[in-house]
N, C-alpha and C positions, 0 to 999 in steps of 0.2 A: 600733784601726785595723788593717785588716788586712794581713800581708805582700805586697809584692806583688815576683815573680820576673819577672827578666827576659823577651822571651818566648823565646829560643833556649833558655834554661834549660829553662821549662814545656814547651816543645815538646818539646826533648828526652826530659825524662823522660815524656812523655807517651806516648811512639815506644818508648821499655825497656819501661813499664809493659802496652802493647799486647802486644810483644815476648814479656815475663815470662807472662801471663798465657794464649798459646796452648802452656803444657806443660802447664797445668791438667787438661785432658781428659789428656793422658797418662799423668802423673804420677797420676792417681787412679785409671785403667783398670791401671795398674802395681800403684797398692795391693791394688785389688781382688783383680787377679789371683793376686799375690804369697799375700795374708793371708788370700782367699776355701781357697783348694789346703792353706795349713798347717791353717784351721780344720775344712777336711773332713779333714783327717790324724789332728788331732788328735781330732774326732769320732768319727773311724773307728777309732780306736785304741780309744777307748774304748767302744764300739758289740763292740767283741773280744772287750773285757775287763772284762766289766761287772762279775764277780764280785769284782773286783780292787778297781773303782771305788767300785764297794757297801761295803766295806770301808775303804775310805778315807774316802769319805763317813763313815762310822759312828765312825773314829775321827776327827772333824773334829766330831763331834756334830749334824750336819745331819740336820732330822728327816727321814723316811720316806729314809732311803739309798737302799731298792730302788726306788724310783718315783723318786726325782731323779737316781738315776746315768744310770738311759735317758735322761729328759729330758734332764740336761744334754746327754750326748750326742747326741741328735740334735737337741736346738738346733746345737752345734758344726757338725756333720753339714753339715745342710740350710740352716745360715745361711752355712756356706762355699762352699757353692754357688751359690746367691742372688747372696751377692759376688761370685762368678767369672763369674755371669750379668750381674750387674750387673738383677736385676728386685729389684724391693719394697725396694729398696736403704735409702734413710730406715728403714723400720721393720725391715730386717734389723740395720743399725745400731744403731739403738737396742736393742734384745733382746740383740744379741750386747755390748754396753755393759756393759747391765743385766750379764749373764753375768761379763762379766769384775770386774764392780765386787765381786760377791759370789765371787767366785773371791780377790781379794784380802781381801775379810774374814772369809772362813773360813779356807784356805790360807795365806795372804800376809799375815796379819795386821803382824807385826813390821814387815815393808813398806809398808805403808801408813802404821802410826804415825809410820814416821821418814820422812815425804815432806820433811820442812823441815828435821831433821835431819843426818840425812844422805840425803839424794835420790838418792843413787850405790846406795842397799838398796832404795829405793822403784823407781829405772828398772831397774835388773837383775832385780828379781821376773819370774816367767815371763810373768803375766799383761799387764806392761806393752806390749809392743809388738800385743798383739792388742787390748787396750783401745787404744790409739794408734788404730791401724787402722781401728778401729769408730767412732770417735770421728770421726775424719778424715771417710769415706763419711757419718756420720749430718750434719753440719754441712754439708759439701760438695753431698753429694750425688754420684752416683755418674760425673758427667761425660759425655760428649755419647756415647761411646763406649761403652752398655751397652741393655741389652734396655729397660728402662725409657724411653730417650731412641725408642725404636722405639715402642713400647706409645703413648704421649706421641702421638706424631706422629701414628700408625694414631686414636686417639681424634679430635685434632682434624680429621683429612680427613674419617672419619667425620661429624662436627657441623655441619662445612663444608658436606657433600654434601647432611643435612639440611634444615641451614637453605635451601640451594636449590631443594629441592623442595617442588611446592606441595602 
């Protein structure tokens, strides 16, 4: 049997929940912006110093270091971008995921072991708050407030205009 709430109650929280859910666009145009700026930083740092990154790679054991340190990098790069554009957002999300997932098991190993452990080693690792980030926009989606929701729109008036003509 199912509960049933008074309706002042239901209305109420009906009214927060509408309330709650116009920061959504913001709050995700804020992630973007925030995590798109440090992954180009972070890209661009490494896009500097590849010789550096190549070497780290190599002692991390990742095959082919010289060819993954670019990559990574300008994954980082051009996926921080994207974010900050807010275009291809879903699949920039996802890529930059991936990225960070294997950022924690090569790098970040011991952190990742101890997520149930201890989780205070797993959320401090570098990688976490840009897996966060990535995570966030790929599920979410980038919010009303990004090139994407433009692209979006321009498509359907386009199919619109279309389907009117004969």
């Amino acid at each position: 049997m199912p509960v049933k709430f008074p309706p002042q109650l239901e209305q109420a929280y009906n009214g927060f929940r509408r309330v709650a859910s116009m920061g959504q666009s913001p709050l995700l145009l804020l992630v973007r912006l925030y995590w798109g700026w440090q992954f180009m930083q972070t890209g661009w740092g490494k896009l500097q110093h590849l010789d550096k990154v190549t070497q780290f790679f190599t002692s991390l054991g990742i095959p082919m270091p010289g060819v993954m340190a670019p990559f990574v990098a300008s994954v980082e790069f051009f996926g921080g971008l994207l974010l900050l554009l807010g275009l291809a957002s879903r699949l920039t999300g996802l890529v930059l995921t991936g990225n960070m997932i294997v950022a924690y098991l090569t790098a970040d190993m011991d952190a990742l072991r101890a997520i149930f452990s201890d989780p205070g080693k797993f959320y401090g690792a570098a990688p976490y708050t840009f897996l966060f980030a990535s995570l966030l926009v790929l599920v979410f989606g980038p919010g009303c407030y990004a090139l994407d929701t433009l692209v979006r729109r321009y498509c359907a008036t386009q199919e619109t205009s279309a389907e009117r003509t004969p």
